[in-house]
N, C-alpha and C positions, 0 to 999 in steps of 0.2 A: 740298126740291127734289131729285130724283132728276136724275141725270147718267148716259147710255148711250154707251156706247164700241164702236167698231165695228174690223174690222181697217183696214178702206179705206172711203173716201165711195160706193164702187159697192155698198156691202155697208149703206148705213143703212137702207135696208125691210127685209133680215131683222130675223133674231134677233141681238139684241150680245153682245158676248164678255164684258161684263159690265157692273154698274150699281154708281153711287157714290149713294148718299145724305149728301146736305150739306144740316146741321140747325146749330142753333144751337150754337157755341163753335168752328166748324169755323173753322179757321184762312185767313184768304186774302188773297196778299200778291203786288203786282203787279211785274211785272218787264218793263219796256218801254224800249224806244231809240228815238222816231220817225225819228229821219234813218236808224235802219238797219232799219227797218221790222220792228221785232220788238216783237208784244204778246203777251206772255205772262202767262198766270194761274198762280201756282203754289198750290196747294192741299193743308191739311195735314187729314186726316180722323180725328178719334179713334176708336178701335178697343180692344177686348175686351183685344185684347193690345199698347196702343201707340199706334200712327199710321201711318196711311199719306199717302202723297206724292205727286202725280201734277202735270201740268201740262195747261194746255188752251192751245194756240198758237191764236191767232186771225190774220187775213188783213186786216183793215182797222180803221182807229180804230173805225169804227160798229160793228162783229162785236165788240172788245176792248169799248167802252164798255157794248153791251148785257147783255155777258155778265159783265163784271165788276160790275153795278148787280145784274144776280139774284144771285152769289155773295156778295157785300156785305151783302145781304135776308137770301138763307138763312143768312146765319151768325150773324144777332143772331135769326132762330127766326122771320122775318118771309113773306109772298111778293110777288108780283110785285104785286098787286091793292093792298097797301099803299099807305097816301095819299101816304108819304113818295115813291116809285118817281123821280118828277119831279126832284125833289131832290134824289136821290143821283145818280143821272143827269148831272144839271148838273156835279156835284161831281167824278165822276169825266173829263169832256170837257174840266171845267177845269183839272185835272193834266193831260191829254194838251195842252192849249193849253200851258200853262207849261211843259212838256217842250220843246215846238214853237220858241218862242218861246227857249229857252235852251239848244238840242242844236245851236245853230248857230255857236260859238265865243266865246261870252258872257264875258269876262273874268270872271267868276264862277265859271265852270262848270270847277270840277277833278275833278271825280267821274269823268270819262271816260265817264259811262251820259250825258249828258245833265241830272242834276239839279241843281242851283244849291247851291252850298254858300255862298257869301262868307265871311264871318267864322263861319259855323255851327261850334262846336266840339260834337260828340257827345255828349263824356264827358261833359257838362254837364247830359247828359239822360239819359243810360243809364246800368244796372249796369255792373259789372266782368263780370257773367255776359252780357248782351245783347253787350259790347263782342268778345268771346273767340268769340262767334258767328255775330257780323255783321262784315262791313269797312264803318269809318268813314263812307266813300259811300253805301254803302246804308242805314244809319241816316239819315243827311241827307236822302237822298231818300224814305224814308218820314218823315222828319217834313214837308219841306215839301209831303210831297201831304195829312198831315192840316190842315198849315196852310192850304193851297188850301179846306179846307173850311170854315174857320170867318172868314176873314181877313176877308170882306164881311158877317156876321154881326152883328146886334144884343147887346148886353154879355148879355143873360139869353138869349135864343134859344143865343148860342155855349156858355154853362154848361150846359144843355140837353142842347147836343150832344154835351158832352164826358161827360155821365152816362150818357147811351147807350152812347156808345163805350164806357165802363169799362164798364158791365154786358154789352157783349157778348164782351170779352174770354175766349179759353180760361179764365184763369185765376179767373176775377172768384168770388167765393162759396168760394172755397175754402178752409178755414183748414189751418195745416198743422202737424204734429208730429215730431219726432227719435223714430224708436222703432227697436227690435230686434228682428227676428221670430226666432221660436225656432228655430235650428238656424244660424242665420246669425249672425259672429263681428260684421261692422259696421252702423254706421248708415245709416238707410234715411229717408226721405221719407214719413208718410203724410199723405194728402192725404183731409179728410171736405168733402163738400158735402150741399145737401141730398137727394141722393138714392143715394148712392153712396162708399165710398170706394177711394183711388188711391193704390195702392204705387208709389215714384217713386226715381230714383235719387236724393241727396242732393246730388251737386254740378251735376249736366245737366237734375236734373227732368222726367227723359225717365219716361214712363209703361211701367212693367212689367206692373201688374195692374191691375184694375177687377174692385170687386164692390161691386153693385146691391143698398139694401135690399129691392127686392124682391123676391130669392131666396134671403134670410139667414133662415135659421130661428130660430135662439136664437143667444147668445151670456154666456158667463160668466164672471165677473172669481174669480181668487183675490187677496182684499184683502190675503194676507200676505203673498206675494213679488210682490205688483202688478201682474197676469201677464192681460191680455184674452184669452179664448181665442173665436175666434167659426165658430158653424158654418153653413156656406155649401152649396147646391147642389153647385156644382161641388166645393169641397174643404173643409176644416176647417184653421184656421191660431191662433196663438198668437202674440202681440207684449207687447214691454215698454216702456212710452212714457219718453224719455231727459231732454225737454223742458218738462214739466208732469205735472202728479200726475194719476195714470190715469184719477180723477174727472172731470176736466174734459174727457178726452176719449170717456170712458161717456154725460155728460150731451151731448153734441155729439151722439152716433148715439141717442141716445135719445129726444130731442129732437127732430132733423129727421124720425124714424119715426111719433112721436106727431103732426107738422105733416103729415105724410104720408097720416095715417090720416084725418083732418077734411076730409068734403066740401065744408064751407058755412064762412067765416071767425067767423059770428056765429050758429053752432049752440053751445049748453053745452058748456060742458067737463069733458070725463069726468078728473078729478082724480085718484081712483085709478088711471087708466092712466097718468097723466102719471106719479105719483108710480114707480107700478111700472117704469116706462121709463129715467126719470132719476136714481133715488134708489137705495137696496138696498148704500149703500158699508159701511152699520153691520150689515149681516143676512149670510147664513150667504152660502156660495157657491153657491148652487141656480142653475140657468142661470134667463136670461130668456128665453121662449119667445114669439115674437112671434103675434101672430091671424092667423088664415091669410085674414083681407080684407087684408093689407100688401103 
């Protein structure tokens, strides 16, 4: 789903002053008060160098509901057309009920936004790193809007729901390593999925870099001081992994490249490439040069 931003509403038949694409992993997190009539989308978008942030204020429950049901879709990779649409729909009108229903002086309701805390303690659910990010309240209140979605749920329909949810997370697929890139004194965050890997800070896991297998040329290990050097479109870089022996995270990008390369899940497998991709810790240092189909 593409998102078009304009200076003023007198201004939406031009040209916009610019466009968001929200695709899957796109972050999207609600921030609403009905008794103070405020619904807010806030939206975190990943980016080449990071994330950007923006918000979409809406004017009525039905404006908030529709428009948080498509950014809900596009962020697990899904669209409107989706069979689910209905469903998430509901899900979200039933958080604005439960706001509704609990913004009104609820002896429950300490959060001051409106959402129902009772006995909800946080910590109980979240990191030390979520807790240093979010205040107490607004952890509560995103959990009881995921709660809202599963509470009327059948015991395997809600298991269901909650595998979705984890796979459409930012973070889901991602395996991660303590390494040191060469010319930097500390440790760093690298983060391989399967199609990309993500330089990350170590303690905020905030995104620095992204590079995409599919503009990585070669890359090549020296197995005596353990040292990945890999070279990339945009730049050439070199790391030292701190967390696990450098094999294991050779066979990760080797690995998702070779998964990469396979049209068909039950076409033969080309074995020598696997082996070429994954293997080569006992052979000389020759780079590995990937096929320019990747």
């Amino acid at each position: 789903m593409h998102v078009s931003y304009y200076k003023s509403q007198e201004d939406e038949r031009g040209a916009p002053i610019g466009k968001t694409k929200l695709d899957k992993g796109t972050e999207v997190t609600p921030d609403i008060n009905v008794s103070k009539k405020k619904f807010v989308i806030r939206i975190e978008v990943q980016t080449v160098d990071g994330s950007d942030v923006f918000e979409l204020k809406c004017d009525s429950e039905d404006q908030y509901a529709d428009w948080m049901t498509a950014c809900q879709l596009s962020s697990k990779g899904r669209t409107l057309d989706d069979p689910n649409y209905e469903a998430e729909l509901a899900s979200v009108k039933a958080f604005i009920h439960l706001q509704s229903r609990k913004g009104s002086g609820d002896a429950h309701d300490t959060s001051g936004t409106g959402a129902p805390m009772g006995d909800l303690a946080p910590t109980d659910f979240v990191s030390q790193r979520i807790l240093k990010k979010l205040k107490p309240q607004r952890i509560a209140e995103l959990i009881w809007k995921q709660h809202s979605k599963v509470n009327q749920l059948p015991l395997m329909d809600a298991k269901l729901r909650y595998i979705r949810d984890w796979e459409a997370l930012a973070d889901y697929g991602i395996s991660y390593f303590i390494v040191r890139f060469s010319g930097s004194r500390k440790q760093e965050l690298l983060g391989i999925t399967y199609n990309r890997m993500i330089r990350m800070d170590i303690n905020t896991h905030e995104h620095k870099k992204t590079w995409r297998y599919s503009a990585m040329r070669a890359w090549n290990i020296n197995w005596e001081i353990k040292e990945m050097k890999i070279e990339h479109e945009d730049e050439n870089f070199s790391f030292s992994c701190q967390s696990a022996d450098l094999k294991v995270v050779h066979e990760y990008i080797g690995g998702y490249i070779f998964l990469s390369m396979r049209e068909q899940d039950d076409e033969e497998l080309d074995v020598e490439m696997f082996l070429k991709l994954t293997g080569g810790w006992h052979e000389s240092t020759d780079p590995t040069v990937l096929p320019s189909s990747s």
